[in-house]
NUDO-598435 format. One line per 4 residues: number of its first residue (from 1); for each residue x, y, z of N, C-alpha, C, CB. Coordinates in steps of 0.2 Angstrom, whole numbers, plus 5000, padded with zeros to 4 digits. Each point is the difference from the previous one (the first is absolute). Glycine has a CB too. Layout:
BEGIN
NUM = X/Y/Z/X/Y/Z/X/Y/Z/X/Y/Z  ... $
This chain:
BEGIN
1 = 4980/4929/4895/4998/5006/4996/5006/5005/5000/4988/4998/5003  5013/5005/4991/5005/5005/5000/4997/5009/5003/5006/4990/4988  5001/5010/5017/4996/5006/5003/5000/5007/4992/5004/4995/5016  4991/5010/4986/5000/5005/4997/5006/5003/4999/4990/5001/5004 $
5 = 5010/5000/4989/5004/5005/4998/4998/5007/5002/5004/4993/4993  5003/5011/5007/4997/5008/5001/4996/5004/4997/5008/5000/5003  4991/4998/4990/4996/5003/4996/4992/4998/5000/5011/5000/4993  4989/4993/5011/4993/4998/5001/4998/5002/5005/5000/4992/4995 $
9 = 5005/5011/5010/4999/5002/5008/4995/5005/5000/5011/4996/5004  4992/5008/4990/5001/5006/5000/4991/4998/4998/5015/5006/4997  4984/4994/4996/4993/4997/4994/4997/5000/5008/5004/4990/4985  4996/5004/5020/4996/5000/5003/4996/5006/5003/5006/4991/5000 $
13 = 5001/5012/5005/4996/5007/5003/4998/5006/4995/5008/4998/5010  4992/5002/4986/4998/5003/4992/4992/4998/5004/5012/4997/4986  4986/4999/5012/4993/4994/5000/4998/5001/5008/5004/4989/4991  4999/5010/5014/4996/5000/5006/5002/5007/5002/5000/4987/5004 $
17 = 5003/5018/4997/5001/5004/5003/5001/5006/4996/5003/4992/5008  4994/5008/4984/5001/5005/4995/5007/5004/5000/4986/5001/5000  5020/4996/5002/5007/5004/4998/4999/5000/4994/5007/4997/5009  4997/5010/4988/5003/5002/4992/5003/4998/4999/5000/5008/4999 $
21 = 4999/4990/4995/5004/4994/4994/5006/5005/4999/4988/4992/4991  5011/5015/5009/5009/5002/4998/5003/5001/5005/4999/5004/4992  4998/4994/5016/5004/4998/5005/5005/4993/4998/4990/5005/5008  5005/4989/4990/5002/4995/4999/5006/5001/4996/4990/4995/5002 $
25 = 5011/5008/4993/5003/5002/4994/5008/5001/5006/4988/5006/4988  5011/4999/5013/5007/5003/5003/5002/4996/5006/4996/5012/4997  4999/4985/5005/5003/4994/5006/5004/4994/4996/4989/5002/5009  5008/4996/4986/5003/4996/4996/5007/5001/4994/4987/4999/5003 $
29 = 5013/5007/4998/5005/5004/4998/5007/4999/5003/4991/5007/4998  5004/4996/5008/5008/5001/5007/5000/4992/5002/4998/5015/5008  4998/4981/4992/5003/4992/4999/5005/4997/4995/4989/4999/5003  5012/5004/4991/5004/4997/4994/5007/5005/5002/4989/4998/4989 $
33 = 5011/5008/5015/5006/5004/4999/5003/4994/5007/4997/5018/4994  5000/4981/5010/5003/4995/5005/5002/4993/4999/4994/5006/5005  5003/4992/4989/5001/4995/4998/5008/5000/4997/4987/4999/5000  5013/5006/4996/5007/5001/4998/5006/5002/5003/4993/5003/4993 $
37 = 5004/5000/5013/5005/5003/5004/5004/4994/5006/4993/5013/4997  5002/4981/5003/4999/4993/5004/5007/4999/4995/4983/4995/5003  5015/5003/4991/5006/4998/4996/5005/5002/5000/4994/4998/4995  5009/5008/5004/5004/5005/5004/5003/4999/5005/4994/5006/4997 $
41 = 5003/4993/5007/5005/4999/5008/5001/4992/4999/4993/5010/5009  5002/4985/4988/5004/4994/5002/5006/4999/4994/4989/4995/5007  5012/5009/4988/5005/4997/4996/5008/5005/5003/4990/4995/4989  5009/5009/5017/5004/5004/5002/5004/5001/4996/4998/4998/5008 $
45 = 5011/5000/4995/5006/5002/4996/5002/4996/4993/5003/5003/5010  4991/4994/4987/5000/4996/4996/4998/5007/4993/4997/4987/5009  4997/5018/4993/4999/5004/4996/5003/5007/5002/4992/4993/4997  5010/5007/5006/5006/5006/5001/4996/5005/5005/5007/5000/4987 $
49 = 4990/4997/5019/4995/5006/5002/5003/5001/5006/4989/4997/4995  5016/4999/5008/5000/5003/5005/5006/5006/5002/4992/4989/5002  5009/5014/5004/5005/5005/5002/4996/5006/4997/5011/4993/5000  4994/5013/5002/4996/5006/5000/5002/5004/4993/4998/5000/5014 $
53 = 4998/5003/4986/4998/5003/4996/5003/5007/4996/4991/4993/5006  5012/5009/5000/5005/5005/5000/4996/5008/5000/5011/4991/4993  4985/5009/5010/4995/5005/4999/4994/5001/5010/5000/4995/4982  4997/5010/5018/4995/5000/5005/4993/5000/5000/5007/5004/5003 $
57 = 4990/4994/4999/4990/5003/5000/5000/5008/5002/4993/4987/5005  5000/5014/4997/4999/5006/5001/5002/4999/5008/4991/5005/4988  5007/4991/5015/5001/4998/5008/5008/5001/5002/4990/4990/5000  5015/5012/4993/5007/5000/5001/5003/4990/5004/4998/5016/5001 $
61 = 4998/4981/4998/5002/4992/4999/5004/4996/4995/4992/5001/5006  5013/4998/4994/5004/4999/4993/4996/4993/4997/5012/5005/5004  4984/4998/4990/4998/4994/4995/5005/4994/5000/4994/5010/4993  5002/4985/5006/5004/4993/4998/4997/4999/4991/5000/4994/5015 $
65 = 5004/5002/4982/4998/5001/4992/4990/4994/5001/5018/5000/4992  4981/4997/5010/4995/4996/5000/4996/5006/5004/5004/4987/5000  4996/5020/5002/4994/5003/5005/5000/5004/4992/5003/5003/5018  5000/5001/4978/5001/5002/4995/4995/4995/4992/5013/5006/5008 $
69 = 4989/4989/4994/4997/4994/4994/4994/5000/5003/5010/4992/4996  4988/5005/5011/4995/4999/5001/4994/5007/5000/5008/4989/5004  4992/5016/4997/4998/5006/4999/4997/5001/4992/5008/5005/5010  4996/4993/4986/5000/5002/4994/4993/4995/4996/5015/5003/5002 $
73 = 4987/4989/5003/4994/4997/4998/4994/5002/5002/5005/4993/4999  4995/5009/5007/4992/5002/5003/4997/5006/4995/5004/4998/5014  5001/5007/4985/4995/5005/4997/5002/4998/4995/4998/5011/5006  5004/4986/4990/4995/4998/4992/4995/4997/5001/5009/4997/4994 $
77 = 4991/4997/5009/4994/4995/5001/4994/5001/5001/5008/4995/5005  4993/5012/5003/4994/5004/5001/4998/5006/4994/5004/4997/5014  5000/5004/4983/4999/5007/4995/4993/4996/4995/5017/5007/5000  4988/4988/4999/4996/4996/4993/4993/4998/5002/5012/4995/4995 $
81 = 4986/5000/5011/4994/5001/5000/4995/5007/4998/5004/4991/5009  4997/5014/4990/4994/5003/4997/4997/5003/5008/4996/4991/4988  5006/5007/5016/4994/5000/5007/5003/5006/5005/4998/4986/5001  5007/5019/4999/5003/5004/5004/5002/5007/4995/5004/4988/5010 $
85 = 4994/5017/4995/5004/5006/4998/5005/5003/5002/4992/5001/4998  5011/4994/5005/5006/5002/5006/5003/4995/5003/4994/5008/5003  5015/4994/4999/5002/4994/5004/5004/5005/5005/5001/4989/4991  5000/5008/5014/5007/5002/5005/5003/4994/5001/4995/5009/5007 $
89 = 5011/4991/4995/5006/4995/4997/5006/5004/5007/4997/4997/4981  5005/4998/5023/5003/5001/5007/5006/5004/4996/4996/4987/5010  5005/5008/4982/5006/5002/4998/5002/5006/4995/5001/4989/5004  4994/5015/4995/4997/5005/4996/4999/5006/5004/4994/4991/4993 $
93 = 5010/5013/5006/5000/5009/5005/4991/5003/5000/5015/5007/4994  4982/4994/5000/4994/5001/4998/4995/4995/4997/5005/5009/4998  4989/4991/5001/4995/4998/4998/5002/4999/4994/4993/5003/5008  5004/4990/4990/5002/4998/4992/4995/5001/4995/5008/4991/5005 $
97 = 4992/5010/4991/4993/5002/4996/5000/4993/4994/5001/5016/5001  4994/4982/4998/4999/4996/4993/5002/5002/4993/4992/4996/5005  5011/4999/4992/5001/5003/4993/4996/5001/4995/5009/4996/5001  4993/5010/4996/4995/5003/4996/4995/4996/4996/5009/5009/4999 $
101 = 4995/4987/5000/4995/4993/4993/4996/4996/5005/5010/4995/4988  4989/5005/5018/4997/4996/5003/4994/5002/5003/5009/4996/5002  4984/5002/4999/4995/5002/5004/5001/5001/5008/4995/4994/4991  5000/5011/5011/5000/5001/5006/4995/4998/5003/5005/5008/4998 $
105 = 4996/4988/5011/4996/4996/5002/4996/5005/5005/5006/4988/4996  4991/5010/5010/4997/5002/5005/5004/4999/5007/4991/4998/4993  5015/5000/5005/5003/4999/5006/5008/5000/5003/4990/4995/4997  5012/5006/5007/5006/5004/5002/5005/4994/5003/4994/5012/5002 $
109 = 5011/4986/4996/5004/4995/5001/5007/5003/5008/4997/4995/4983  5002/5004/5020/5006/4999/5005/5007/4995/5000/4991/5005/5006  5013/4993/4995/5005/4994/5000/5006/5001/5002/4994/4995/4991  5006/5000/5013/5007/4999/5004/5005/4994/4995/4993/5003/5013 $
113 = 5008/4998/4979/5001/4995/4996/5004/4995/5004/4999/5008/4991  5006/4993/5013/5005/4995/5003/5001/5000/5007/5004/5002/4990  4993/4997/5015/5001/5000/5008/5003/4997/5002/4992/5002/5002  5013/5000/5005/5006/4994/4999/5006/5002/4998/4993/4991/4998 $
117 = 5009/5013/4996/5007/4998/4997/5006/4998/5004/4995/5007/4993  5006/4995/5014/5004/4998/5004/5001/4993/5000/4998/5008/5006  4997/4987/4992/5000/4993/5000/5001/4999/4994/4994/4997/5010  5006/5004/4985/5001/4999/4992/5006/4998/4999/4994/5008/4997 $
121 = 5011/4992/5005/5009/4996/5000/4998/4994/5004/5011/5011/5000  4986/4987/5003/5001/4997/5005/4995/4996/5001/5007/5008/5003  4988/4991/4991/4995/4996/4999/4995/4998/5005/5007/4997/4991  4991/5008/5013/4996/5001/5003/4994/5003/5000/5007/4997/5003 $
125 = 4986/5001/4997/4995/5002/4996/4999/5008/5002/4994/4986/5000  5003/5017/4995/4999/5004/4997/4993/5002/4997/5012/4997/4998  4985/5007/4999/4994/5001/4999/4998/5007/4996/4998/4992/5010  4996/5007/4988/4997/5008/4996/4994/5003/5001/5005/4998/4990 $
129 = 4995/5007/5014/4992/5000/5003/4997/5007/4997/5003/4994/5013  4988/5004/4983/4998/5008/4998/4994/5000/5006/5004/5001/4984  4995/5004/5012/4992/5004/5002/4997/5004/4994/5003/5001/5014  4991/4997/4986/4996/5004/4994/4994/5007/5003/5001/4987/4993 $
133 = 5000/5017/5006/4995/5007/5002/4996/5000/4994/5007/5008/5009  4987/4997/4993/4997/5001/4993/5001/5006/4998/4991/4993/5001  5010/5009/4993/5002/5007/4997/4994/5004/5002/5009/4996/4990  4991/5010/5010/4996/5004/5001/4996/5004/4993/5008/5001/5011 $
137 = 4997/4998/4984/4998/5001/4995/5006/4996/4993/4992/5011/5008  5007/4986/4989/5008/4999/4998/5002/5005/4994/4999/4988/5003  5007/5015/4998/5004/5004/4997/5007/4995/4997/4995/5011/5007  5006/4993/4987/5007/4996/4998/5005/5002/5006/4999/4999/4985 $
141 = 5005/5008/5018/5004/5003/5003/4996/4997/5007/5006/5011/4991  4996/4986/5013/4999/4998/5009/5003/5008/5001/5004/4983/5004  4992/5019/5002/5005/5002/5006/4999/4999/5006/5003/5007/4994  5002/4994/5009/5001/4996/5008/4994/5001/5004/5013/5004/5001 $
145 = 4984/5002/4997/4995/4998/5005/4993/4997/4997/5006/5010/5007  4995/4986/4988/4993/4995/4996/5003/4994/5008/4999/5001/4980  5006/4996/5020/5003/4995/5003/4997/5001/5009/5010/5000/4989  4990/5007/5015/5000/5001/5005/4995/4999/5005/5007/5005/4995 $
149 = 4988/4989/5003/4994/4997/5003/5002/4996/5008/4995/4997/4987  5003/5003/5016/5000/4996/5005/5000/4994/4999/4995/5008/5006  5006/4987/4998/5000/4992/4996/4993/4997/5004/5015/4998/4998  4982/5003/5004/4993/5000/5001/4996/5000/4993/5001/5005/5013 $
153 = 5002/4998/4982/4998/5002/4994/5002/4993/4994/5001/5015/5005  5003/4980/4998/5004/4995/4993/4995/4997/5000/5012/4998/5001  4986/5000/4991/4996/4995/4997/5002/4992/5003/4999/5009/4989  5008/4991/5008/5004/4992/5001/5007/5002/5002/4993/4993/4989 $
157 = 5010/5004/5015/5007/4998/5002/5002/4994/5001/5001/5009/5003  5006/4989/4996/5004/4992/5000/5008/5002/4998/4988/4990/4995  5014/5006/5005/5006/4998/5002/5001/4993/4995/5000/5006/5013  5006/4994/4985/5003/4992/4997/5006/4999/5001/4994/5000/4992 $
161 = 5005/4994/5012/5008/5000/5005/5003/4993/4995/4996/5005/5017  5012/4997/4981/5004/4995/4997/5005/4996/5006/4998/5008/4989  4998/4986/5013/5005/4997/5004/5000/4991/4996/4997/5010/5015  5002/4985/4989/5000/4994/5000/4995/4999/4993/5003/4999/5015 $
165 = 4990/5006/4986/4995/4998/4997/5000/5008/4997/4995/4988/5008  5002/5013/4988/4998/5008/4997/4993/5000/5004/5007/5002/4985  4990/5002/5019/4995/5001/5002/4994/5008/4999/5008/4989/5007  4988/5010/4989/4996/5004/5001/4996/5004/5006/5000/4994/4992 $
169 = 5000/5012/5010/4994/4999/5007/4997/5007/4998/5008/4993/5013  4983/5006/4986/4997/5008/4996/4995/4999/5003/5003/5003/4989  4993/5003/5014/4995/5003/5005/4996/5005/4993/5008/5000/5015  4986/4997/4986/4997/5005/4996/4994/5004/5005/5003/4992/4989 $
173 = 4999/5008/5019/4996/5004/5003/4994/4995/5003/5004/5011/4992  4996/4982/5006/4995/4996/5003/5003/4992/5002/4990/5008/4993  5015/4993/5010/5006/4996/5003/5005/4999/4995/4992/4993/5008  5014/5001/4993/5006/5000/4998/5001/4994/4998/5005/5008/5006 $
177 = 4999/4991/4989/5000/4992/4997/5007/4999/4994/4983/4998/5001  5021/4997/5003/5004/4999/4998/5000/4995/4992/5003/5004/5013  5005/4999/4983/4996/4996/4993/5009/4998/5000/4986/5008/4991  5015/4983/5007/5007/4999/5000/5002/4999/4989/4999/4991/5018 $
181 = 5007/5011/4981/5000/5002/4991/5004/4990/5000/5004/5019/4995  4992/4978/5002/5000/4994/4997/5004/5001/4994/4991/4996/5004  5016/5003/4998/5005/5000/4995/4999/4996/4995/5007/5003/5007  4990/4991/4990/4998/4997/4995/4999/5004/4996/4997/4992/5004 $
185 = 4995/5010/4998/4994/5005/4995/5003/5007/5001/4987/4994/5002  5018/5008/5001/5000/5008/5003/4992/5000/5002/5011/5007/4991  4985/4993/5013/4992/5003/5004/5002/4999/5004/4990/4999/4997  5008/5006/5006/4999/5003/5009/4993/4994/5001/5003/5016/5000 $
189 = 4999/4981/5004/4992/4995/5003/5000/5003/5005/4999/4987/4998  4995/5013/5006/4996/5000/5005/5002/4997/5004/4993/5002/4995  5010/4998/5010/5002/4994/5007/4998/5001/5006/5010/4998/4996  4987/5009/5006/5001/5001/5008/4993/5004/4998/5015/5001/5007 $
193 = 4981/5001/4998/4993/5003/4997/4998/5005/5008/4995/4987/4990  5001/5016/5010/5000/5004/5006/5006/4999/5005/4988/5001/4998  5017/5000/5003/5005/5001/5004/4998/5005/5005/5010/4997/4991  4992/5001/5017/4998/5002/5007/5007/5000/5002/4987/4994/5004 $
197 = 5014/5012/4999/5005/5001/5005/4998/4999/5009/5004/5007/4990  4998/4989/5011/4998/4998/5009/4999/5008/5003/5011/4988/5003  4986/5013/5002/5000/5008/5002/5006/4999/5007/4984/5004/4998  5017/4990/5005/5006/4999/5004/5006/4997/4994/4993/4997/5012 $
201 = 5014/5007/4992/5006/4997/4997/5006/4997/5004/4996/5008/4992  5009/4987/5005/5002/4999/5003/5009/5001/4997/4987/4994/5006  5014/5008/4989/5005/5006/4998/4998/5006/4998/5005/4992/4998  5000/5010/5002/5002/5006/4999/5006/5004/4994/4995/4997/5013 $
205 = 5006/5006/4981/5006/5002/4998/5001/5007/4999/4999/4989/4994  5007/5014/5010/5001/5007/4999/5011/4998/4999/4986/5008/5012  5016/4998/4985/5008/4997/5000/5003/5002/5007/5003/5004/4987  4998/4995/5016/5001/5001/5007/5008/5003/5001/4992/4988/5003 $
209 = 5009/5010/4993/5008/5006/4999/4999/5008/5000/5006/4991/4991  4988/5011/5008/4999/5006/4999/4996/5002/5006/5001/4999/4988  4999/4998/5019/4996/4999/5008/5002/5008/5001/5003/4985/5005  5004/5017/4996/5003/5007/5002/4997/5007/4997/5009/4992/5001 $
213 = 4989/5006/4993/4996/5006/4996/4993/5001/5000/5010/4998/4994  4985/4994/5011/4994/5002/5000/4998/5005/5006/4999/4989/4994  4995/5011/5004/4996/5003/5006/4996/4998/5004/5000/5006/4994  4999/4998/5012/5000/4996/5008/4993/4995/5000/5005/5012/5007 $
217 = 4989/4990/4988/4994/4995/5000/5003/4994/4997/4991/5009/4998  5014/4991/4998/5001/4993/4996/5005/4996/5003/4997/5005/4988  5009/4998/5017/5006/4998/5004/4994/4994/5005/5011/5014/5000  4983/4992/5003/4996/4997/5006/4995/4991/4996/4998/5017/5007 $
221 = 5000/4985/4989/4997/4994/4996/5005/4995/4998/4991/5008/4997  5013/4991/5002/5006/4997/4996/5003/4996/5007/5004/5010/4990  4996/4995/5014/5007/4999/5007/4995/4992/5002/5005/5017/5007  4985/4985/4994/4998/4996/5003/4997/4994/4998/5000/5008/5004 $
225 = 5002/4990/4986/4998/4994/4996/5007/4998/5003/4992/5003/4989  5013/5000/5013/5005/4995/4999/5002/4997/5009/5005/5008/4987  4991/4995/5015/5000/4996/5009/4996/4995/4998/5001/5010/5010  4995/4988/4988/4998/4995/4999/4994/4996/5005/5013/5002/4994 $
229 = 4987/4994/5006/4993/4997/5007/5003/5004/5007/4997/4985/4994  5009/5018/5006/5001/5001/5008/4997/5008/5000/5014/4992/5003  4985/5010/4989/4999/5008/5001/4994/5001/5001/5009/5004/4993  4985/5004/5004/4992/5000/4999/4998/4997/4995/5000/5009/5003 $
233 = 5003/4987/4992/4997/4999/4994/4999/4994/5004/5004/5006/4989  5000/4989/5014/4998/4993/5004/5001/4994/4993/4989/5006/5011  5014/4996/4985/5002/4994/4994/5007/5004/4995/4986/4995/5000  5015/4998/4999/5007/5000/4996/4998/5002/4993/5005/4989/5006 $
237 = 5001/5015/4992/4998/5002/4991/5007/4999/4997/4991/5010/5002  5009/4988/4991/5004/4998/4998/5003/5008/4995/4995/4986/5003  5011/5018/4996/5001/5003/4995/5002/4996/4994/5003/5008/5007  4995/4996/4986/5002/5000/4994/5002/5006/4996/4994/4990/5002 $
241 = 5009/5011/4995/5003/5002/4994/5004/5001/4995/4995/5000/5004  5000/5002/4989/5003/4997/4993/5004/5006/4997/4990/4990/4997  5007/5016/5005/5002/5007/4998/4998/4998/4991/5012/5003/5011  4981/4995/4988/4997/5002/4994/4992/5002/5003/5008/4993/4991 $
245 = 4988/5012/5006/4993/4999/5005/4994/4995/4997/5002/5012/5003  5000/4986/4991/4997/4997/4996/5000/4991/5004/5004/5011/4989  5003/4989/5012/5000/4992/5005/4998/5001/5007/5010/4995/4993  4992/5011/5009/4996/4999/5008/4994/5000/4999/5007/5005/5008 $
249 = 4988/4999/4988/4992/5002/5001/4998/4992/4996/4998/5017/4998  5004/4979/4998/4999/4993/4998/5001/4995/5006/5004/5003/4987  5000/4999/5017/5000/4995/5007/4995/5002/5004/5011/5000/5001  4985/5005/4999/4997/5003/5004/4994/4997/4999/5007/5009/5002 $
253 = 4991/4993/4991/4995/4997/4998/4998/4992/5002/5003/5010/4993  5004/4983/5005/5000/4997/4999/4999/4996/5009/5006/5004/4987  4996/4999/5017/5001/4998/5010/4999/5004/5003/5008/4994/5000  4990/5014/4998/5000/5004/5005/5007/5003/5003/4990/4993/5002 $
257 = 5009/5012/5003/5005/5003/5001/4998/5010/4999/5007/4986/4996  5000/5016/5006/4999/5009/4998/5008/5003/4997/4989/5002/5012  5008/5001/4981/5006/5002/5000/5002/5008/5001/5000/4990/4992  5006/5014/5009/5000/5006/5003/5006/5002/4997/4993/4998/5010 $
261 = 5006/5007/4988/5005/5005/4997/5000/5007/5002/5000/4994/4991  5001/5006/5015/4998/5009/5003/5006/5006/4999/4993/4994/5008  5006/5012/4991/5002/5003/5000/5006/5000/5004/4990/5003/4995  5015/5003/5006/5007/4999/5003/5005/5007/5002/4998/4987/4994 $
265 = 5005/5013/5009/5002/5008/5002/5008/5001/4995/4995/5000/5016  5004/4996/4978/5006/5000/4993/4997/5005/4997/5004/4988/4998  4990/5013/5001/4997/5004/4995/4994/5002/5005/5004/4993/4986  4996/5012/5019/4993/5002/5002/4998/5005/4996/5001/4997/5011 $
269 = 4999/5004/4984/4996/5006/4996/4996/4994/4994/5010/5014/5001  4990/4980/5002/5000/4996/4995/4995/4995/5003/5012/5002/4994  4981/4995/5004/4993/4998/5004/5002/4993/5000/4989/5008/4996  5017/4987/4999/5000/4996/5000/5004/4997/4994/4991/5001/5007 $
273 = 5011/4993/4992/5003/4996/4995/4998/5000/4994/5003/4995/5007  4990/4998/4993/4996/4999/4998/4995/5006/4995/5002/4991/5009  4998/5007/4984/4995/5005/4996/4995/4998/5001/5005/5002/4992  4991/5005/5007/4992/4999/5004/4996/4998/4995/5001/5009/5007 $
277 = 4999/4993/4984/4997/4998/4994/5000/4996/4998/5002/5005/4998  5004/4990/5003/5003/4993/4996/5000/4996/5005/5006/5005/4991  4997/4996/5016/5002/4995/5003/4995/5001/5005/5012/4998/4997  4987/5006/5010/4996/4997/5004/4992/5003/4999/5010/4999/5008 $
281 = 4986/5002/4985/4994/5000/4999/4997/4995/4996/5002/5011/5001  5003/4987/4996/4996/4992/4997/5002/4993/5006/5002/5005/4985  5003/4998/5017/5000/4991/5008/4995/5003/5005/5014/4995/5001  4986/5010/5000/4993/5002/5005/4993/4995/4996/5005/5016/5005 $
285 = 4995/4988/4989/4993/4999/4999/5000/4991/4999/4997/5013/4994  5009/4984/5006/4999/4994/4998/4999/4996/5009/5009/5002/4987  4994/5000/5016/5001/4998/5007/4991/5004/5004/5018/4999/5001  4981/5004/4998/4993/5001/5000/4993/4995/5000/5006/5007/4996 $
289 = 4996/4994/4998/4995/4994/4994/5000/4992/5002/5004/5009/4991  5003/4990/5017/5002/4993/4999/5000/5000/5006/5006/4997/4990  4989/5010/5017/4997/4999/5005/5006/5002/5005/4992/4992/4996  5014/5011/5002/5005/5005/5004/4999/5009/4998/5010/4989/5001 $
293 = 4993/5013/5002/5004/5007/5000/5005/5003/4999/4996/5000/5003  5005/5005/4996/5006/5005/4998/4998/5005/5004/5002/4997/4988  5004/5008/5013/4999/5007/5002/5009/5002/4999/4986/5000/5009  5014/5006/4993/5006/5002/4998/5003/5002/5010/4996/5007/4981 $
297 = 5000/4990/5024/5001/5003/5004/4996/5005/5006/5007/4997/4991  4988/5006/5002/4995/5007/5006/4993/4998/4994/5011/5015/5006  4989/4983/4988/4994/4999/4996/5000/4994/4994/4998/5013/5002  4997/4988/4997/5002/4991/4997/5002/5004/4992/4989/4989/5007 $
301 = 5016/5008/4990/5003/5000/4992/4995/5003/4995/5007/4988/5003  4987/5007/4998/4997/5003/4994/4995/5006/5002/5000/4988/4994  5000/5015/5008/4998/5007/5002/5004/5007/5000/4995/4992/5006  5012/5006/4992/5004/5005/5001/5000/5001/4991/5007/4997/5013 $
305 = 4993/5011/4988/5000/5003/4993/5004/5002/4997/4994/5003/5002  5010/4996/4994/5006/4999/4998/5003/5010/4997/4996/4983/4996  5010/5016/5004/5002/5008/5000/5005/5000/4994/4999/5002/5013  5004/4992/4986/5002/5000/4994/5000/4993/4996/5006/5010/5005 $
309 = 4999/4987/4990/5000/4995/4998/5002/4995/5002/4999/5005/4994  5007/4996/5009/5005/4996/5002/5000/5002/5007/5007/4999/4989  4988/5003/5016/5001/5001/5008/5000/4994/5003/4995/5011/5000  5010/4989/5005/5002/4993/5002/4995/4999/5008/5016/5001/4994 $
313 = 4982/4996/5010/4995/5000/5006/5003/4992/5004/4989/5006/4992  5012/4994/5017/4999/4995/5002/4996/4996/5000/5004/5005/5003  4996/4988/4994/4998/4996/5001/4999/4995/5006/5003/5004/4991  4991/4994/5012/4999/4993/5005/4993/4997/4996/5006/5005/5014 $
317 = 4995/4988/4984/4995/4996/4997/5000/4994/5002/5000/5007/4992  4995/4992/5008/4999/4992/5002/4995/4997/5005/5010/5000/4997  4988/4997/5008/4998/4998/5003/4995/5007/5004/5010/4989/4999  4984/5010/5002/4997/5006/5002/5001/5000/5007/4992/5001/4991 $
321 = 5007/4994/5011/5004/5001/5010/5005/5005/5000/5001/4988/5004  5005/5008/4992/5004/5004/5001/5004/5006/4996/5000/4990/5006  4998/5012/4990/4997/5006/4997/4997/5006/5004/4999/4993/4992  4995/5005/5013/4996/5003/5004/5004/5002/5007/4991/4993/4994 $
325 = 5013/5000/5006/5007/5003/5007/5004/5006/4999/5002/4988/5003  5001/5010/4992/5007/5005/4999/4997/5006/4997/5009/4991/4997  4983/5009/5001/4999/5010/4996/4997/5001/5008/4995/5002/4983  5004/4996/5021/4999/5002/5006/5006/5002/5003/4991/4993/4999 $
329 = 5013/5002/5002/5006/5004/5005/5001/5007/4995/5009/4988/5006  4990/5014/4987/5002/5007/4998/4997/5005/5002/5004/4996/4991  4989/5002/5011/4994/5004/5002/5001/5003/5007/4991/4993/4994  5013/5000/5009/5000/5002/5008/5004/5006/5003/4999/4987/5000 $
């Protein structure tokens, strides 16, 4: 039997669980701008996408020309469904408004169009992660603070990670289920269906080059995954990482594990790396939804109230054990 397509996945929970069909719409939407952007990265230097771009985001990170292309797709894609009064875009200073000829929908788009670009030369997977809020009321002009919900508050979040396989992964708030794009038909099918993260783990991914700049809760937790069965933990853990978040929270999902990006004494007027909007509010809600956790450290991710658009937060997600360990040593 051929598994579901996205559009029927969707039709279903429409039917059992009365989701909005102009949810569907905009999910379906931000499916097609992935699809495109899938095509994009695999025809690389064949279509002139890659290297940079000669320009910066508002993070002052120098754009690459595919973070620029691929941005460009999302907010058309999402504009045109009809379904949103608002975007934020990692690579956009301000909130982006719909064009004038277009309808306004009920709902507010976040997106990390391109996660990864450090691995984009170098063809290592890569990915585009949104989250949807609901507008409070929709207006054609957004401003920043329509956007500044907590993420306890997102309708739907996922990610689509371009590696071996283009993969789908969307939480609509009643577990997570991954959908692989069948390059024949271009459809997203249905392959993986309530996804469970283990509550035990037995890796772990942080950049470890950056050990000197953490703080004393994360040196102490770190120090004792890596003693190994001789230390407290009493078992071996393996490290990984890809330096995209889009491929470590897909590992995580896929075998378990915790990933961690904590804050660091390079920037202490600064809560963390990771965006709180676009990047660690829709993998919380996704790693949630698939029986782990998130917190930034002292509270969990989706609880925190956001202060601006682009505020960056510590991240630790994954495995609830050990999620539970390391916001403890910050408590301690």
């Amino acid at each position: 039997m051929t598994p579901l397509s996205l559009q029927e996945f969707l039709s279903r929970e429409e039917a059992l669980a009365g989701s909005d069909p102009v949810l569907t719409r905009l999910l379906v939407g931000i499916s097609e701008a992935c699809k495109e952007i899938s095509a994009k990265v695999r025809e690389g230097a064949l279509a002139g996408v890659l290297g940079l771009a000669g320009s910066e985001n508002v993070q002052g990170e120098e754009q690459k020309k595919l973070d620029i292309i691929s941005n460009d797709i999302f907010v058309e894609a999402v504009a045109r469904t009809g379904a949103v009064c608002g975007m934020v875009s990692e690579e956009v200073p301000e909130p982006i408004a719909v064009p004038e000829e277009l309808p306004l929908g009920p709902y507010l788009a976040c997106f990390d169009p391109l996660d990864g670009s450090s691995n984009i030369d170098i063809n290592v997977s890569i990915g585009s992660i949104f989250a949807i809020l609901p507008a409070e009321r929709p207006k054609r002009v957004p401003a920043p603070q329509d956007f500044l919900q907590p993420g306890r508050n997102l309708t739907a979040a996922g990610y689509c990670m371009y590696g071996p396989q283009t993969i789908l992964a969307l939480t609509l708030g009643r577990g997570v289920f991954l959908f692989t794009l069948d390059d024949v038909t271009g459809t997203f099918r249905l392959t993986k269906e309530n996804v469970r993260v283990p509550r035990e783990a037995k890796e772990f991914a942080i950049n470890m080059s950056n050990q000197r700049f953490w703080e004393a809760p994360v040196v102490r937790y770190v120090s004792e995954l890596l003693q190994g069965k001789d230390g407290p933990r009493g078992k071996n853990y393996n490290m990984r990482w890809v330096a995209a978040m889009v491929a470590e929270v897909h590992r995580i999902l896929m075998r378990g594990g915790i990933f961690m990006y904590p804050r660091d004494s390079r920037n202490p007027e600064r809560a963390g790396k990771l965006r709180l909007l676009y990047e660690a509010n829709p993998m919380s809600m996704l790693m949630e939804n698939a029986g782990g956790a998130s917190t930034n450290g002292h509270e969990r991710i989706r609880d925190i109230v956001p202060n601006s658009i682009h505020e960056r937060v510590a991240v630790f997600l994954g495995a609830a054990e050990e999620v539970e360990t390391v916001t403890g040593y910050h408590k301690a």
